[in-house]
C-alpha positions as CSV (number, residue, x, y, z in Angstrom):
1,X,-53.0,29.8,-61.0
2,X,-50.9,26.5,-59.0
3,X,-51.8,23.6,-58.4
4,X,-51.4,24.8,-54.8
5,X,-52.1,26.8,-52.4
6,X,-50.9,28.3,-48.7
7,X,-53.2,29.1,-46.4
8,X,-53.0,31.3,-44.7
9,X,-50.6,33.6,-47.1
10,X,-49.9,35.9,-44.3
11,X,-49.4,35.7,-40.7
12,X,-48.2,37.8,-37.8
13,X,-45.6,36.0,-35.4
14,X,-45.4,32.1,-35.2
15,X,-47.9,30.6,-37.5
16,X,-48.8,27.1,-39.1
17,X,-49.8,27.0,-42.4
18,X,-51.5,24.7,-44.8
19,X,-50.8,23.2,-48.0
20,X,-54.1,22.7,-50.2
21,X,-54.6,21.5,-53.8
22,X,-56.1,24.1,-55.8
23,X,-57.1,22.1,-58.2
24,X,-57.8,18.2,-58.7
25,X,-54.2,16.1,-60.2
26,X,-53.6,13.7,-62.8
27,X,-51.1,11.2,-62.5
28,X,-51.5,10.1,-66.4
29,X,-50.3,13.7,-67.4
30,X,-46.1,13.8,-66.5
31,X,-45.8,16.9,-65.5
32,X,-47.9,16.5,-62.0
33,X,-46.4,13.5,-60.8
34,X,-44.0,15.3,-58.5
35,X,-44.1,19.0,-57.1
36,X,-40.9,20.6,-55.4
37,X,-42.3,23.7,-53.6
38,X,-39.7,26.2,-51.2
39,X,-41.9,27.7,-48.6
40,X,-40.5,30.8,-47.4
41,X,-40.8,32.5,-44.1
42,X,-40.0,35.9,-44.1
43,X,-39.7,38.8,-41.3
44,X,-40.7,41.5,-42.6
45,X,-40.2,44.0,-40.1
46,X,-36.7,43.3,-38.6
47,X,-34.0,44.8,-40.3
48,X,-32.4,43.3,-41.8
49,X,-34.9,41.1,-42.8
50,X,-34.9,37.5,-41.5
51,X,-36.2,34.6,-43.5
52,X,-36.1,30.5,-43.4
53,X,-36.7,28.4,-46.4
54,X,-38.2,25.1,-46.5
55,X,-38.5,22.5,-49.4
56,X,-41.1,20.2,-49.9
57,X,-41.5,17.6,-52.2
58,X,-45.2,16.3,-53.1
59,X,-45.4,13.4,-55.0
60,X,-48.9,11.8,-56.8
61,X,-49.2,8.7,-56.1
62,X,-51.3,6.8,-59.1
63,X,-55.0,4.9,-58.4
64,X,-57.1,2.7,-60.7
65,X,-59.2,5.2,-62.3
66,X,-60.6,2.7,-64.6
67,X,-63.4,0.6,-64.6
68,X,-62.9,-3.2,-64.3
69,X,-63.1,-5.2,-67.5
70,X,-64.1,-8.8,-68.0
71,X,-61.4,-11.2,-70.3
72,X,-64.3,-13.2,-72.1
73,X,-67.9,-12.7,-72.5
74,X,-70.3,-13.4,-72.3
75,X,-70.6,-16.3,-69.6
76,X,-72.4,-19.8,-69.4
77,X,-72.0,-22.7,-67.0
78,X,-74.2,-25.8,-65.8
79,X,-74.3,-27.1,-62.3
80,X,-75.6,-30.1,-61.1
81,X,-79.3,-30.2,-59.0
82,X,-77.3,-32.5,-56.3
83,X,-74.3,-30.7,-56.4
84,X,-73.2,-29.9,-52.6
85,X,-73.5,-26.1,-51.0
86,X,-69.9,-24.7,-51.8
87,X,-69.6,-26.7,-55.2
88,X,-68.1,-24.1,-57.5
89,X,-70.1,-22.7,-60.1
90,X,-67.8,-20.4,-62.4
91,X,-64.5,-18.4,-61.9
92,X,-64.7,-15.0,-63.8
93,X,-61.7,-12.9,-64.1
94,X,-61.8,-9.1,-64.2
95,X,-58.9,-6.9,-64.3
């Protein structure tokens, strides 16, 4: 089974079809970073047959599929009792 799939498969006369995963995508594995597909329109009953090929390219584009992760840990800081509203407190990196 592809990673893809057209629906619908078939169709009678002009038609639009649609391009669906068939399964989720992993950019971390190589080999589904980029798809070339040929969709193929085909008459079949002309004679001879007429067709049209079309190529399309799908590329995965990656995402941050992991959690964030603090530097250091854990934290402590003070503040002052008088210290003014918007007196910072701590700066705290995750990446």
């Amino acid at each position: 089974m592809g990673a893809f799939i057209v629906e619908p498969s078939t169709a009678t006369g002009s038609a639009t079809v649609t391009l669906r995963l068939n399964s989720s995508l992993d950019y971390e594995d190589p080999n589904q970073r980029k798809f070339i597909l040929e969709v193929i329109a085909e008459e079949l009953h002309t004679s001879p047959r007429l067709s049209s090929k079309a190529s399309v390219t799908v590329s995965l584009t990656d995402v941050n599929d992991n959690a964030p992760q603090f530097a250091d840990g854990p934290y402590s800081t003070s503040v002052a009792e008088a210290a003014p509203a918007g007196t910072r407190v701590a700066a705290i990196r995750a990446t």
